[in-house]
N, C-alpha and C positions, 0 to 999 in steps of 0.2 A: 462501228462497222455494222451496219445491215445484210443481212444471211437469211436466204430462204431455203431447205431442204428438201430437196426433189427425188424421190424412189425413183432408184436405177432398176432395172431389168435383175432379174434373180440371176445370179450366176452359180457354179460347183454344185454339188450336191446338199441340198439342206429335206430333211425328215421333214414327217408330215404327222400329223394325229387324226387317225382313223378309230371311231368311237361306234362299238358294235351297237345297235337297236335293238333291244329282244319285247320281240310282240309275245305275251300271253293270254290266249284267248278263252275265253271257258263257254263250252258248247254244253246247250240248253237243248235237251228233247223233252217235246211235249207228250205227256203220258193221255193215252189213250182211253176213254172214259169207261167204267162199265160198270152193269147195273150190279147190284147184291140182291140176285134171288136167293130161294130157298134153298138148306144146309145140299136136296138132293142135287143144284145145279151148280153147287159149288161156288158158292155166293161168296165171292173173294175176286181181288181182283189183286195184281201184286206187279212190280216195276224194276223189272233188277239189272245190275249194272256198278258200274265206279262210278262214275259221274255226278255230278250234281245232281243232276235229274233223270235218273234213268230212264231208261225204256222197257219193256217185256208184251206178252200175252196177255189179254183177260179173255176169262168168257160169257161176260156177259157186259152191259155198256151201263156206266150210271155217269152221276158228275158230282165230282169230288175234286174239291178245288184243292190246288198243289200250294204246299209250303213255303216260302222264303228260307233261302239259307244262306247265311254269310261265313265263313269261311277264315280265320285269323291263324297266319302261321306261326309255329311255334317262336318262340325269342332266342331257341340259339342258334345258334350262327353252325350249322351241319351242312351245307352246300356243296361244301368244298372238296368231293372227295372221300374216301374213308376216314371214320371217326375211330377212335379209341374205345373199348366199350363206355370208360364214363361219362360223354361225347353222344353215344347212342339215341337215337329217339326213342322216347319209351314205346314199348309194346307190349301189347293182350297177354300176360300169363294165363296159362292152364287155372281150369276152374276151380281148382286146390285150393291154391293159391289169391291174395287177395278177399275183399268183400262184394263178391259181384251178382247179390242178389238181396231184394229188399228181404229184412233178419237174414240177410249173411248165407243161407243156402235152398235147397230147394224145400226142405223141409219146414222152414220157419220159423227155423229153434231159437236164432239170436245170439246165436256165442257163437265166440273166434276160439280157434285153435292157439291164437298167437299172445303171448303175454302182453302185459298192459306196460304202453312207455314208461321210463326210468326216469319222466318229470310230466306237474301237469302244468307248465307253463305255456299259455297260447304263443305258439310258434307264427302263426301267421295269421291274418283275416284279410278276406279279400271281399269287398262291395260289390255287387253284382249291376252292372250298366240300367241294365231293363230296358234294350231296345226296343222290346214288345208291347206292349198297353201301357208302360209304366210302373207297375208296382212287379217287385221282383222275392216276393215273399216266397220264402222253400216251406213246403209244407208236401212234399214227397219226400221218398228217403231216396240217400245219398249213397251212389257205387264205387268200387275203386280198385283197380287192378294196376301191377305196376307202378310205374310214376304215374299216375293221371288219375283223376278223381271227377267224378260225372256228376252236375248237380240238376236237375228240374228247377223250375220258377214257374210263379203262377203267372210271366209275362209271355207265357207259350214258348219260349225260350227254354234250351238244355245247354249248357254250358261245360266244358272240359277245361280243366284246372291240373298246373303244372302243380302235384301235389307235395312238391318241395318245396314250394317257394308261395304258392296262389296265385300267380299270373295266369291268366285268360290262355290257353293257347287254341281254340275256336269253341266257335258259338252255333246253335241252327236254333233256327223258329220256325215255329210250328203255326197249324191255324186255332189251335187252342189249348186252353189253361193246359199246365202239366201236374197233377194232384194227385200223381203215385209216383216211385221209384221205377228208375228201369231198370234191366237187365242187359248183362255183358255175356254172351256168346260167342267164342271161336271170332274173334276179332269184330265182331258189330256188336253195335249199341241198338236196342231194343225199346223205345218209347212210346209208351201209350197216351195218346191226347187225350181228350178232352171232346174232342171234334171227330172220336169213332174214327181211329184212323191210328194204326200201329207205323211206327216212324222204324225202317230199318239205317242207321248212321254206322259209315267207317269210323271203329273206334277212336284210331288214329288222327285222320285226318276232318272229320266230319261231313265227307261227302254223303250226300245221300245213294243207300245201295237199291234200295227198293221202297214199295207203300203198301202196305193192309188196309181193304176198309173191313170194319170188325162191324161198323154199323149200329157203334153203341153213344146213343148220345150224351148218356154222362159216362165217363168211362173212370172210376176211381181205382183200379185194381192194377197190378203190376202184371206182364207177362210172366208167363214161366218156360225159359228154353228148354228143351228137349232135344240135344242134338241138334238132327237138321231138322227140327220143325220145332213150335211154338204153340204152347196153350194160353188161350183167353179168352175174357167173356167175349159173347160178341150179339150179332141180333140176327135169328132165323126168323124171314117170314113175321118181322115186327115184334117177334116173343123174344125176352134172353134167356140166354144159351148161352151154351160153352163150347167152343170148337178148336182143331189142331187144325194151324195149315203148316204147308211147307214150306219153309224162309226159303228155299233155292226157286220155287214157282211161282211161291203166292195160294196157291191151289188149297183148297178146302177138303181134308181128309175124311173130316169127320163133325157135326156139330149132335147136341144134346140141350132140350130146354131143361135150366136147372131155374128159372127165377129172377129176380132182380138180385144182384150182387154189390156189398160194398169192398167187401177185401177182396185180397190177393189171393187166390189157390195153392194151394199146398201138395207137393207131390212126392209118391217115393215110387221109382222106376224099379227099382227090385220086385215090387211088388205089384206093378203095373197098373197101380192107382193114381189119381189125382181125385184131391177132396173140394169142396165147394162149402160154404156156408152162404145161407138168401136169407133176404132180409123179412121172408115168415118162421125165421128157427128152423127149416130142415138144412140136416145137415146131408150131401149125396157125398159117394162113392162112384168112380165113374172109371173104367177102364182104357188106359192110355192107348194102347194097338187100338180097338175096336170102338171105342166112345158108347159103349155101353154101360148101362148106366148095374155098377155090380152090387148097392145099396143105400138107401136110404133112412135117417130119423128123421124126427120132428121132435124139437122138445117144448111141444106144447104149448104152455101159456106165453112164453118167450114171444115179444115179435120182433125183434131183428138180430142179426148177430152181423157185430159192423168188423168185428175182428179177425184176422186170419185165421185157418183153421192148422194148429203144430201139431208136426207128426213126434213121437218121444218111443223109445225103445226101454224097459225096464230089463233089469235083468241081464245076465250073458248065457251065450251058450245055449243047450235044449230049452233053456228054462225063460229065454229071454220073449218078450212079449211085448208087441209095440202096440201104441194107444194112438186116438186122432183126439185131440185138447180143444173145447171152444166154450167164450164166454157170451152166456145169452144175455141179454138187457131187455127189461120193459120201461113202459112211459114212465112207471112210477120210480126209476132210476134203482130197481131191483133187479135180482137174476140169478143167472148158476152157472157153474162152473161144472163140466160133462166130459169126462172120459168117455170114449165110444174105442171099439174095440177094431183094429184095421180093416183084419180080413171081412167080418161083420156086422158090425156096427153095434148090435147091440149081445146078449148072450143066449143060449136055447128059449129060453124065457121072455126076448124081447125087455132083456133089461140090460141098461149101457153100463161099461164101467163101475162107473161111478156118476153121482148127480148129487151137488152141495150148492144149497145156497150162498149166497154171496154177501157179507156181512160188513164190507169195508165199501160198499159201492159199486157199479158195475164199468164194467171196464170197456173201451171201443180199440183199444189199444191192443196189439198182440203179445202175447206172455215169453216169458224168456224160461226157456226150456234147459233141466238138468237133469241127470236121475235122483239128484236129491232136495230138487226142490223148480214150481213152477210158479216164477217172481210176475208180476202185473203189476200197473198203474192204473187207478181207476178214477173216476170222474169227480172224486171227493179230495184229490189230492192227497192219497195215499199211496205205498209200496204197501202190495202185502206178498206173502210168499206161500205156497200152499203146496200141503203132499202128494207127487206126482201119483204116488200109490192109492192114496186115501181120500185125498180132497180135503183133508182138514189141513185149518188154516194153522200156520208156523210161526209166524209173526208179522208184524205192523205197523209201521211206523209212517208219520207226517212230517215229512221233513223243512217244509215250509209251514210255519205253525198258525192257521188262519186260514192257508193259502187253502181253498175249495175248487183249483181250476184242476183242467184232465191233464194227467198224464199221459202224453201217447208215444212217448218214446223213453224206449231201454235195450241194454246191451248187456252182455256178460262175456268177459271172456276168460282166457283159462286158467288166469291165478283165482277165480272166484268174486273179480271187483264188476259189481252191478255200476253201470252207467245208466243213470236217470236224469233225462229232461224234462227241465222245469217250463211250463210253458208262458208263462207271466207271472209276478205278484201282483197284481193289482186285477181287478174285477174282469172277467173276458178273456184276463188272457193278456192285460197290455201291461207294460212297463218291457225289462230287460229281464231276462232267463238266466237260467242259472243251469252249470252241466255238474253232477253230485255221484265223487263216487261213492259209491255203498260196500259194506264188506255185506257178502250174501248166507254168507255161515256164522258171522258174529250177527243174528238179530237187523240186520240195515244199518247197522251203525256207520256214520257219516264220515269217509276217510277224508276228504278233500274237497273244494268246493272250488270249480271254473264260471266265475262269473261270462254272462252273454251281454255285455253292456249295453245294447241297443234295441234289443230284440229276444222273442220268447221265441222260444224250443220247439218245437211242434212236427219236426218233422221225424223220422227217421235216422239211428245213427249209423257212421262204419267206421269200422274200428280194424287198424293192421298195428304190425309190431312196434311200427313209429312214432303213431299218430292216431287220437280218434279227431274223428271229420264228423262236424255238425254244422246244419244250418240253424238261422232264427229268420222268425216271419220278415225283417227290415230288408233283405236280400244281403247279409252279412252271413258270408264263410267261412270257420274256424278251425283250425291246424291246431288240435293241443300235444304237446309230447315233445317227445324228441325227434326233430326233423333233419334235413342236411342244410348248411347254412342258407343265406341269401347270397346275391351278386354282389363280387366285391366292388365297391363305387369308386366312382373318378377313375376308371379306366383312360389311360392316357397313352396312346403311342404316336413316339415322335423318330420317323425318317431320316438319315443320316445315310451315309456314303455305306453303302454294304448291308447296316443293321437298321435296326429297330429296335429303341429302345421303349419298355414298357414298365409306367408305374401305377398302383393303383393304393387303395383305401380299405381296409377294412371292412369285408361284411356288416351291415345293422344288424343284422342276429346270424351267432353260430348255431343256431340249431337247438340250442338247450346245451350244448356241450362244447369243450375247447376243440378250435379248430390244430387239425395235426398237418397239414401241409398248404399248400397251391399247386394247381394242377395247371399249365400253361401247353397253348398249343395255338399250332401255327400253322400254316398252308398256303398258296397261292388261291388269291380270291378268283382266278379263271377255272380252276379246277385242278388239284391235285390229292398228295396223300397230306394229312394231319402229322406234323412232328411234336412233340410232347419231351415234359420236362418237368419236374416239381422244385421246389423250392420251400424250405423252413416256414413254418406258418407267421415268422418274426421277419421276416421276409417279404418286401412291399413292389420290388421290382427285378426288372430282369431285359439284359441283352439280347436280342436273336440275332445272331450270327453265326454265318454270314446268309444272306439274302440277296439277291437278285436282281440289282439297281431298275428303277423303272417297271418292274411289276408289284401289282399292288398284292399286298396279303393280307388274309383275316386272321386275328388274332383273339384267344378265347384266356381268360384267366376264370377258374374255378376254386373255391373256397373248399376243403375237404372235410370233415369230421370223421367221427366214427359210423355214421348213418353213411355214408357216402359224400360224392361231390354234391355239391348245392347248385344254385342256378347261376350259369356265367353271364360274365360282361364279355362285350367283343368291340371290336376294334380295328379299323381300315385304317393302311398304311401301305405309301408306295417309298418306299427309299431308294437313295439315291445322290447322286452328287454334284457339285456345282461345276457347268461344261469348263473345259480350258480356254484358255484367247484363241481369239481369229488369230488364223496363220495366212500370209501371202499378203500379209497387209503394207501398201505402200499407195503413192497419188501419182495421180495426173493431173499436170497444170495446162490451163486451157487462159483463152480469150477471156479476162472477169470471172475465172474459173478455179476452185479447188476441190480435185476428185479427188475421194479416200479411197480404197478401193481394197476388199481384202476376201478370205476363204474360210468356209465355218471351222470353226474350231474342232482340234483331232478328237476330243471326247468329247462328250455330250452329258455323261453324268447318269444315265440312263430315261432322261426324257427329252424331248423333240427340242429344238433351238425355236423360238417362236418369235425373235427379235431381237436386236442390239441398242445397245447403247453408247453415241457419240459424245468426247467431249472436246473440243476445238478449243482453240485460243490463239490470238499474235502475241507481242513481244509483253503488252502491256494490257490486255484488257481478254476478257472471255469473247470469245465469240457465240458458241451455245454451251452449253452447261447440262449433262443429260439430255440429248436428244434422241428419243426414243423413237426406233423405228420399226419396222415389220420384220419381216425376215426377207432382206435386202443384202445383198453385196457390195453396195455402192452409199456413198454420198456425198452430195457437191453443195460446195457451197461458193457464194457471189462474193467477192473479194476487190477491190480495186488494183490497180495496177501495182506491182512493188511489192505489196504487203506481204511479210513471211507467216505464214499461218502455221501452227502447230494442229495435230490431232491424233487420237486416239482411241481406240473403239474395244468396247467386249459384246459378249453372246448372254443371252436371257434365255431360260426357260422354264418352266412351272414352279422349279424348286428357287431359282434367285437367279441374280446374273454373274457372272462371275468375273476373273481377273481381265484387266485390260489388257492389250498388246503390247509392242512397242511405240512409242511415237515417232512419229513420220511429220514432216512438214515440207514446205515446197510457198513460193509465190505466185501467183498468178500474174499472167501479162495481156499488155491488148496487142490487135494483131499488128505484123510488119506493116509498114507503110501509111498506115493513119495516123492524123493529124488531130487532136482531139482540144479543142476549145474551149476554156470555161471558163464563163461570163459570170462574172459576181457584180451587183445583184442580178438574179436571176430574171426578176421584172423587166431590166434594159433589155432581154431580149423581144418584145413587144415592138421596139421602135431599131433595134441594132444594124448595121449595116456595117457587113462585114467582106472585106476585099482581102483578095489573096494575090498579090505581085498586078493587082492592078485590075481582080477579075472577078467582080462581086459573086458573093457564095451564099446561098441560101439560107437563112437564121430559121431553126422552127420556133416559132409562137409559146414561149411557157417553159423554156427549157434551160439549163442551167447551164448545157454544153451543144456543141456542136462539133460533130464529126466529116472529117472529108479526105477521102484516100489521096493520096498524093503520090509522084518519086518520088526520090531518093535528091534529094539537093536542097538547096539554099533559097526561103521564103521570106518577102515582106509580107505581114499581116496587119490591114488597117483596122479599127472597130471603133463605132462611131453609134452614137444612139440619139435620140432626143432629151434635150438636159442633162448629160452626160458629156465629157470632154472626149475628145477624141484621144484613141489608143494606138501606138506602131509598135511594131515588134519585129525583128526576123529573129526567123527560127529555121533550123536545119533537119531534114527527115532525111534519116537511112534505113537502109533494109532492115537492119536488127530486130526494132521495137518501137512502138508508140512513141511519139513528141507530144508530153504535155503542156499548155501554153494557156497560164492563166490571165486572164482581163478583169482587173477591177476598175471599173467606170465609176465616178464620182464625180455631182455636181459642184458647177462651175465654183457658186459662191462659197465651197468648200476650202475649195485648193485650186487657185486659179490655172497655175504654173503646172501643176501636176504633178509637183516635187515629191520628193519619196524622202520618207524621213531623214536618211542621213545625207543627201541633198542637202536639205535644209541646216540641217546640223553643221554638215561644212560650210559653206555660205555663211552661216552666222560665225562661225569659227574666225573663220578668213575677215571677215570686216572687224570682230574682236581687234585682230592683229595687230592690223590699219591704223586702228585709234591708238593702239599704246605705243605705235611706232611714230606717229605721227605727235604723239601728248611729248614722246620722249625728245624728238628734233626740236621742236618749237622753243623747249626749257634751254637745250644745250645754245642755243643759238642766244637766246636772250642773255646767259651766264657772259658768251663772248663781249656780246655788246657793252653791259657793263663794267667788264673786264678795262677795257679800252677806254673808256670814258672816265674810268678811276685810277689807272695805272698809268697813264702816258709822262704828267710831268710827276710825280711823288705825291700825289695829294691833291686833294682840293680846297679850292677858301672860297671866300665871301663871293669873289667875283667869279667861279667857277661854276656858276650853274648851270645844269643839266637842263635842256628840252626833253623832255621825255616822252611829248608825243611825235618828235623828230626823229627820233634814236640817235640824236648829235650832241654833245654840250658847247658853250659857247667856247670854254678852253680850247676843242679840240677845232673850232671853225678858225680861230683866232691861230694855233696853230699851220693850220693850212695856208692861212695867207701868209707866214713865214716860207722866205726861199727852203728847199729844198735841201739846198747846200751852201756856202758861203761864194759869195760874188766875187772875183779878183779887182780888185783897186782900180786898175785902167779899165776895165768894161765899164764898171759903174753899172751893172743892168741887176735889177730889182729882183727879186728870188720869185716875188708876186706874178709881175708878169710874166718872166720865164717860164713860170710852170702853169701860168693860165692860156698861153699860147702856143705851146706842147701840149700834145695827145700822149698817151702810152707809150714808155717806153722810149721819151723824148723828143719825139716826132714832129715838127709840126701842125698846127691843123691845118687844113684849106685854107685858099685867099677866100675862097667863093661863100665858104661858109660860114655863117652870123651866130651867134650865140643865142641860144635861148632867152628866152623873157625872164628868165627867173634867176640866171645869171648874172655876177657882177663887172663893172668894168674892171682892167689894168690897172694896178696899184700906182699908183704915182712916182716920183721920184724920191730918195730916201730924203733928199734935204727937204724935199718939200711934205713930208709926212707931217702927220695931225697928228695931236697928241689921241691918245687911248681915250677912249670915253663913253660916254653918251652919244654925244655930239660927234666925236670923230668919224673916222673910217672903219672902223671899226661894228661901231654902232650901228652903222647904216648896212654894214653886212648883215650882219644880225636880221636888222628891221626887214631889210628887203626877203632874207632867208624863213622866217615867219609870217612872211605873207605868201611866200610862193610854197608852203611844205608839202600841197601836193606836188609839185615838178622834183621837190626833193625827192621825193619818196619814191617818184619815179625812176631819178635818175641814180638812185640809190641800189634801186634793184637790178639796175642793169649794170650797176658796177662792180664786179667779181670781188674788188676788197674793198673793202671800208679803209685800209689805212691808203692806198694809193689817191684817195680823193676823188671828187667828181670826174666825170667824165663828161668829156667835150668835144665839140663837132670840131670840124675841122673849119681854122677862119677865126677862131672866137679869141679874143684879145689876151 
């Protein structure tokens, strides 16, 4: 059967899926250019705001090309609603807290408050992209507050790193190199380029808040925050200088020419100082409120000091006395090492401190400040340690034995483990680094040793209670210590009627230590609250139930330790369940018609019905098989007349399709009153001529049938073609239904007759009969013959021979011409002629009538009889009866018996 599927009209209620668009746009204002005059005009220009790119005031106009910033959102999945605190986005701690100043504070000292982690196992390294120029080598130091850890690249690029895990969570670029550490202030990120132009970034997010031009064209030195305002170098009037502007304005407070500068400034606000070192050896003293300038040295033959300048407090109490610490260098890689006194500089006498030369090499690198001891890296590839009080040196040690490259990073924190950066083994600086802790009270002696496998040391460390954070030049970031794990992998949630179930894999690293739980949490992904739950860290999956069929939810699985959660996996999932059957399901039968026809199913599972699935069949064969349709009510299919069709239908939606209905079946019919034709072969229609009670009816051209409405009554149909035998039929139409009336036309030389097999069959049947009936008369007739011709006198002898192309013998001819019966005495009349002269049943014959020619005469009289013979009377019967055997044969057949004798006319002797 052939079936085409035709979409009926939607009927009942069926859902739809409405799928919200969310436009995000991000508005770009363009900053307004302005000049940098001199410190009197406030040579500053500044841009504040949330945005990418703020807006604000200048007051003067210059052009200062703006930034590129891209933007990367964090990886966990926080959208949804309120989080749990472990869940939290991190955010800016208090300035306490954390490492958010290149050496750790405003001072410059280099030590943490916070003990050294409880392993040194690299917890994570994270490769830096280098969207910028390409090379992504850290050679600034590194900040960190919170979860988040800030890095510089020399690709103009600043980078924030989830400092749990080292994933990227945003990036901004700058228009040049980044070759100092920034600073974390009351939630911005503070970065100085390269390209004279201080970058103010939301810590958090990385928007940019505002822009400084500071107007310094190499800019190596870190800002230093101040509350609401910010000291750094910067350029008055083409000379450098040192100025405060105001992070909330922009606005230029105050500047001061101190020189050309390589380091960072150093400051202590109690005291309302900020120290400078330039690279002719003086060293200034410059008053924070007013920027005047409260002292200066110069240590002479010294010409540069590339190092920061540390503030150090001796003593406690009345007696307590703070120093400003700087290492001078000259070309001849000589120099000294100079206590200068805060308030002063130097003593009544214009004498500093203290003043020691420098025996282990000179140093570029900042010293790491204690009251018992002031540790440096110097250019020979030593550690030496020297008396904060005295200047004499403590001890000395090379920890790389050979190795002659600088030192320029070290840390300390508060069990006394000196952290030293090895900047390369190999000549320059290149090969892989090496991160060494030092005990600072035992001599330097070597506790531990964190290889940098790719990359030398060079930049800046930070060090919190977790974790120390280092870069190397290759643009590789290093997590050593104890951290909180990684994301648990193969996060898998799989949808189901109500729940969601979720399995996942084990963390690649716990952190340094055993993980103590999973932290799991849930939410609808449109927006709600975060439900939460933990589970056994031996413990790989978990139910959510119950949920919400049809909305989708995010799902977060967290790894715990003793450090905290670690960074999660997440996970979209809508559950839900598979709809029930179409109900209302039944058909309509039509003309060549089967309509299904039914109503979407009472649940849906909780998502849309979006299409059904048909499966039909008749008694013996499919008719479709899966017929897949939209989201339809209906479907018909083409059926012939009679046919009982079977079908069946269910509902589809996102999730699967589900159970079928009942089955329904029905046959389709043609309409009342037509008469429907089919001509086989379908060719004879070309030449057909077809008559209905005498009234030719139109054939179309190519068609296999022919239709034609009629009554209700009693029809002859002729159909006639070329080279085809002609066909009659009648057929009866009534009201009820279609009359089908098939025609198979067949050339002549086929089947002349037009006979239909069992026709023929009977026909051949019936003449079979014929022959065996006719074989079997023939034999019985001959048996008689026989019979008679051997039975009459007892036997037969010599003279008894049979004609046997007569069917007579002569015994029985010989007996014939014996009378019939005996003759009485006085007649005297012969038996011969009495019974030759008699007809049947003793009759006479006619006078009138003459005997046949083949005939003999009246037997003689008995005395005059002849003997038997040859020659007798006898013989000559015979003779004559052998020459006439046709008229025997004739007259044989018209004699009823063979024993009553020939038969004779009437007349015949």
């Amino acid at each position: 059967m052939t079936g085409t599927a035709a979409a009926a009209a939607t009927s009942g209620e069926l859902s739809s899926r409405w799928w919200t668009v969310l436009l995000c746009a991000l508005a770009l204002f363009l900053l307004l250019p302005t000049a940098l005059a001199t410190p009197a005009s406030s040579a500053a220009y500044h841009a504040s705001g949330t945005g990418a790119l703020g807006t604000g005031s200048a007051s003067t106009s210059a052009s200062v090309a703006l930034p590129t910033a891209s933007v990367v959102s964090p990886a966990a999945a926080r959208t949804a609603g309120a989080a749990s605190p472990a869940l939290a986005t991190p955010s800016i701690l208090p300035p306490s807290d954390g490492w958010l100043l290149f050496q750790g504070n405003l001072a410059r000292q280099g030590t943490s408050p916070d003990a050294p982690p409880p392993t040194t196992n690299v917890a994570w390294s994270t490769t830096l992209p280098a969207p910028g120029t390409g090379s992504s080598s850290i050679a600034g130091g590194i900040v960190t507050s919170g979860n988040m850890i800030y890095v510089p690249s020399a690709d103009h690029t600043v980078y924030a790193l989830d400092a749990r895990t080292g994933a990227i969570v945003w990036h901004y670029t700058t228009n040049g190199s980044l070759d100092s550490a920034p600073a974390l202030d009351r939630g911005l990120l503070l970065v100085a380029g390269s390209d004279g132009t201080l970058y103010e970034l939301n810590a958090t997010t990385g928007a940019q808040a505002g822009l400084i031009a500071l107007g310094t064209p190499d800019l190596g030195s870190s800002p230093l925050p101040l509350g609401a305002n910010v000291i750094a170098p910067c350029s008055a009037g083409g000379v450098p200088s040192l100025c405060e502007f105001d992070l909330a304005s922009g606005a230029t407070l105050w500047h001061l020419r101190v020189g050309n500068l390589l380091a960072s400034p150093a400051a202590d606000p109690a005291a309302d100082l900020v120290f400078v070192a330039n690279t002719t050896g003086g060293v200034l003293a410059v008053q924070i409120s007013t920027g005047t300038l409260s002292w200066s040295y110069s240590l002479g033959g010294a010409t540069a000091i590339a190092s920061s300048p540390v503030i150090g407090t001796l003593g406690t109490g009345a007696s307590a006395k703070t120093y400003v610490y700087v290492f001078a260098s000259t070309s001849t890689l000589t120099g000294d090492l100079v206590a200068l006194y805060e308030a002063t500089g130097t003593s009544g006498g214009g004498r500093p401190f203290f003043s020691v030369p420098l025996t282990f090499g000179v140093s570029q690198s900042t010293p790491v400040f204690t009251p018992t001891a002031l540790v440096v890296g110097t250019e020979t590839g030593h550690v030496a340690a020297f008396d904060p009080s005295t200047g004499a040196a403590l001890w000395s040690v090379q920890p790389w034995t050979g190795n002659t490259n600088t030192i320029s990073s070290s840390v300390l924190d508060a069990s006394g483990t000196l952290l030293v950066g090895m900047p390369g083994a190999g000549a320059g600086g290149s090969g892989g680094g090496e991160l060494l802790e030092l005990s600072a009270a035992n001599q330097g002696q070597t506790l531990a040793t964190i290889p940098s496998p790719t990359g030398a040391i060079v930049a800046a460390l930070a060090i919190t209670s977790s974790a120390i954070y280092f870069g190397a030049n290759d643009g590789t970031v290093y997590a050593v210590g104890t951290t909180v794990p990684t994301a648990p992998n193969n996060l898998v949630a799989v949808p189901s009627n109500a729940t969601i179930a979720l399995s996942w894999k084990a963390p690649s690293s716990t952190g340094g230590v055993s993980l103590t739980q999973y932290a799991i949490f849930w939410a609808p992904s449109s927006g709600g609250t975060f439900l939460s739950t933990t589970v056994p860290p031996t413990t790989l999956q978990y139910t959510i139930s119950p949920v919400t069929n049809g909305l989708a939810y995010t799902t977060v699985v967290e790894a715990v330790n003793a450090e905290g959660p670690g960074a999660n996996a997440t996970a979209v999932a809508t559950p839900g369940a598979l709809p029930s059957a179409p109900t209302g399901v039944h058909v309509a039968l039509g003309e060549h018609t089967f309509t299904l026809l039914w109503s979407p199913p009472s649940t849906n599972g909780g998502f849309p019905v979006i299409g059904y699935v048909v499966e039909a069949w008749n008694s013996s064969t499919w008719v479709h098989q899966n017929v897949t349709l939209g989201a339809v009510s209906s479907w018909v299919e083409s059926s012939p007349d009679g046919t009982q069709v079977y079908a069946e239908v269910a509902a589809t939606t996102a999730l699967g399709t589900g159970p079928f209905s009942n089955v329904v079946s029905g046959a389709p019919y043609y309409a009342p009153g037509v008469l429907v034709v089919n001509v086989s072969p379908a060719a004879a229609l070309g030449s057909l001529a077809l008559t209905v009670n005498g009234v030719a009816t139109t054939v179309p051209t190519g068609n296999g049938s022919v239709r034609i409405t009629l009554v209700p009554g009693t029809y002859w149909v002729n159909a006639t073609a070329s080279g085809y035998q002609r066909y009659d039929n009648s057929v009866t139409i009534t009201s009820g239904k279609v009359t089908l009336l098939n025609f198979t036309l067949y050339p002549p030389s086929r089947n002349p007759l037009q006979l239909s097999t069992l026709q023929i069959a009977a026909i051949t049947a019936v003449v079979l009969v014929l022959l065996v009936v006719g074989i079997f008369l023939i034999g019985m007739r001959a048996r008689r013959l026989r019979a008679l011709t051997e039975g009459e006198e007892g036997g037969s002898g010599e003279d008894e021979e049979e004609d046997t192309s007569e069917g007579i013998s002569e015994d029985r001819a010989r007996a014939l011409l014996q009378p019939a019966t005996p003759a009485s005495e006085e007649e005297g009349a012969p038996v011969e002629e009495a019974a030759l002269t008699t007809g049947e049943g003793g009759e006479p014959l006619g006078e009138s009538s003459s005997p046949p020619e083949d005939t003999f005469e009246a037997a003689p009289e008995a005395e005059d009889e002849e003997p038997e013979g040859p020659g007798g009377r006898l013989g000559e019967l015979l003779e004559r009866r052998r020459a006439g055997k046709e008229t025997l044969k004739n007259s044989e057949e018209n004699t009823p018996d063979v024993e009553k004798g020939p038969k004779t006319t009437e007349g015949s002797p």
